[in-house]
C-alpha positions as CSV (number, residue, x, y, z in Angstrom):
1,X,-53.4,52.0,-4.5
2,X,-51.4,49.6,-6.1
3,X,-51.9,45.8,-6.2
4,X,-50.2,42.3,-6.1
5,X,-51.3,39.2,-7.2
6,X,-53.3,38.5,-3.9
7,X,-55.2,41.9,-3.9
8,X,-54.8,45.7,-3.7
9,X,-52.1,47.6,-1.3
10,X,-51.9,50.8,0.0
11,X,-48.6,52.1,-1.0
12,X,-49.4,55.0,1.9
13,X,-49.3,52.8,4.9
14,X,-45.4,51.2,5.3
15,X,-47.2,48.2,7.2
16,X,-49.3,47.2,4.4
17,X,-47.1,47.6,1.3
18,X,-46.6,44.4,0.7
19,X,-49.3,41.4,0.3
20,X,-49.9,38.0,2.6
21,X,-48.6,34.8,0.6
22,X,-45.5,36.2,-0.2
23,X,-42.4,35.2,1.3
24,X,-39.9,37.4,2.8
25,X,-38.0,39.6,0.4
26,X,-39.5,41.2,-3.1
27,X,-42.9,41.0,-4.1
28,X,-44.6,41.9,-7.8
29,X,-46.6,45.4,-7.2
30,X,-48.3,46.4,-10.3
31,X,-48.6,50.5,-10.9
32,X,-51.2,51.3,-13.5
33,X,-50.5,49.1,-16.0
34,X,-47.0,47.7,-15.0
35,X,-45.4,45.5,-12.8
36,X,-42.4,45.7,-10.5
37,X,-41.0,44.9,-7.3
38,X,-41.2,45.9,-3.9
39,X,-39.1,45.4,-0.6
40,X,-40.6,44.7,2.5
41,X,-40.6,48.6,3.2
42,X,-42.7,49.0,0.4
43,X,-40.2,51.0,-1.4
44,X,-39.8,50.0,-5.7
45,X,-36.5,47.7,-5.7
46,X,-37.4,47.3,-9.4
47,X,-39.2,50.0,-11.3
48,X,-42.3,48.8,-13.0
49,X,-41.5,47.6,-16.7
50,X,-43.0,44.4,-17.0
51,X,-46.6,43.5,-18.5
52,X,-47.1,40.8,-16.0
53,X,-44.6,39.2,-13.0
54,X,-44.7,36.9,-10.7
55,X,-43.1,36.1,-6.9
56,X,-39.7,35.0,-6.9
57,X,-38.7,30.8,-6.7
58,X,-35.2,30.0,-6.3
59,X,-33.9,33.3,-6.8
60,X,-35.8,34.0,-10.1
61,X,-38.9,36.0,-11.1
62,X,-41.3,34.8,-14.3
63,X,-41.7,38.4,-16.2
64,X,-43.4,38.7,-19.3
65,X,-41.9,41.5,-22.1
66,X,-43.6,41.9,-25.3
67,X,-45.9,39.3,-24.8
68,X,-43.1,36.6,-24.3
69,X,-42.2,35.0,-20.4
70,X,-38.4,35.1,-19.0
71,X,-36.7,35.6,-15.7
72,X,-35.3,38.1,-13.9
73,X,-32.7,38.3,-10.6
74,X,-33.6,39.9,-7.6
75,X,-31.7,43.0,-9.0
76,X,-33.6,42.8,-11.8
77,X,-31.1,41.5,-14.4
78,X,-32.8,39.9,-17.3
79,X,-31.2,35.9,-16.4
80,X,-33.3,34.3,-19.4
81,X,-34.8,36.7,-22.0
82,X,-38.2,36.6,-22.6
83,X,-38.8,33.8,-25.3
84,X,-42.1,31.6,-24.2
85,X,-45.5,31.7,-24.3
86,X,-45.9,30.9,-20.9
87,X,-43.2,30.0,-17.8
88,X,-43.8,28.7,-14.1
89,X,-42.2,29.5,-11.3
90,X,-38.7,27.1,-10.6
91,X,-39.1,24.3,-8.4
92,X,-36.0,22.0,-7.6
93,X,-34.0,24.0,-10.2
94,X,-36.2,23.5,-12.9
95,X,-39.2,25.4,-14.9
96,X,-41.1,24.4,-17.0
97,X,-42.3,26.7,-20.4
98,X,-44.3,26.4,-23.4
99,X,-43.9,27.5,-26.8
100,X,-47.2,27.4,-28.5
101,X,-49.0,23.9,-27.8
102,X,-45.4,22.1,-27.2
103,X,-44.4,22.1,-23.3
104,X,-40.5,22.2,-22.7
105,X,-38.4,22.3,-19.3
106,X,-35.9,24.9,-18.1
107,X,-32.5,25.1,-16.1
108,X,-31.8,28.3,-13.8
109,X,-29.5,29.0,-16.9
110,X,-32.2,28.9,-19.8
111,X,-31.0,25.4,-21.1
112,X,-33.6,23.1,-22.1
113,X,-33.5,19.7,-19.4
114,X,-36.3,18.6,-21.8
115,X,-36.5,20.4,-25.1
116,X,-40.4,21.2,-26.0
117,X,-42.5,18.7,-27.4
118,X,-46.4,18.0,-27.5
């Protein structure tokens, strides 16, 4: 058994390797204490190396490294090293991320729209 964010998943039966709520494509998996990603086969498209991961938004995946949040491609190139406290998902090309108690916003390239601020 591994599990994703919405529950457990039986890496031994193909049709349920992969969770409901996420879209077509890759979905986090963690294995022990790691998370990576799956295809829709159920077969590890990213080995699990992450301490926490979430789905993928616009073509990028929230990952946390060392206790710091950045984003990953679906082939699992680091886009934005892990810097932040926290990071959301993207939504119209845009995420936003916190650096202690100041709250910043994010391009798909790392460059602060709206540098951090309380």
């Amino acid at each position: 058994m591994t599990s994703t964010r919405n529950g457990p998943v039986r890496t031994d039966a193909p049709s349920q390797r992969t969770s409901a709520g996420h879209r077509p494509g890759l979905a986090p998996v963690r294995l022990g204490k790691t998370w990576g990603y799956v295809d829709q086969s159920g077969h590890f498209v990213i080995n699990p190396q992450f301490e926490d991961a979430s789905s993928f938004s616009e073509g990028l995946a929230a990952i946390r490294m060392a206790k710091r949040w950045g984003f990953i491609d679906k082939n699992g190139k680091m886009v934005i090293n892990p810097q932040f406290d926290s990071a959301r998902s993207f939504s119209d090309g845009i995420s936003r991320v916190e650096l202690g108690s100041k709250v910043g916003y994010i391009d798909n390239s790392g460059k602060y729209i709206w540098n951090p601020n309380k």
